[in-house]
N, C-alpha and C positions, 0 to 999 in steps of 0.2 A: 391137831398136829400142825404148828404152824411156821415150824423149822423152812419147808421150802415155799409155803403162798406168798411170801413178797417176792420173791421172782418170779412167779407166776401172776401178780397182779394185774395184768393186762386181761387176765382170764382168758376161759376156752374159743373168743374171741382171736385171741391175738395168736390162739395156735390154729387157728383155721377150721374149729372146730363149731358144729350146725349151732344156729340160734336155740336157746332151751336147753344147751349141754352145762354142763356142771361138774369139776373136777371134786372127789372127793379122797381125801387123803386115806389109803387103807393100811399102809408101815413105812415104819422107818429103822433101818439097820444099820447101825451102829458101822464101820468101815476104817480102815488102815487112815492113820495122818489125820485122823479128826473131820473124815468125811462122813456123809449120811448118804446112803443108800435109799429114797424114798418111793412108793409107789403107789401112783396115784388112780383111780378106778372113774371111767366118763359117764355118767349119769345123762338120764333125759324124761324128763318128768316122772324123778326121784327112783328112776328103773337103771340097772346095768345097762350098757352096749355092752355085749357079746364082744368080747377080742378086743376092744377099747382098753388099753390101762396105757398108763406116762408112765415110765421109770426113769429118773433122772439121778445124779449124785452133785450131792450139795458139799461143796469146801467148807474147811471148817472156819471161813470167813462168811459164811451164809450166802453164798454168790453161787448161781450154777457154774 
């Protein structure tokens, strides 16, 4: 799902998130004006965090 990783490309780094985290994309929903609704799930050595997920919505210019 790679609608929102280029704005995410600085990774879970640049969102302040531990060394070893890893975003992984779990949906993306469709939204009013040609947005996408995505949500993202934070891994850590390929395990859930608990209560970790990103939800952002992406224009439909691909720009958060």
């Amino acid at each position: 799902m790679a609608v929102a990783r280029d704005p995410l490309a600085g990774g879970p780094a640049a969102l302040g998130l531990a060394r070893g985290s890893r975003l992984r994309a779990l949906r993306r929903t469709p939204a009013a004006g040609g947005q996408d609704i995505v949500r993202f799930q934070q891994t850590v050595a390929g395990l859930p965090v608990l209560g970790a997920q990103l939800v952002t919505t992406v224009g439909a210019d691909r720009v958060l």
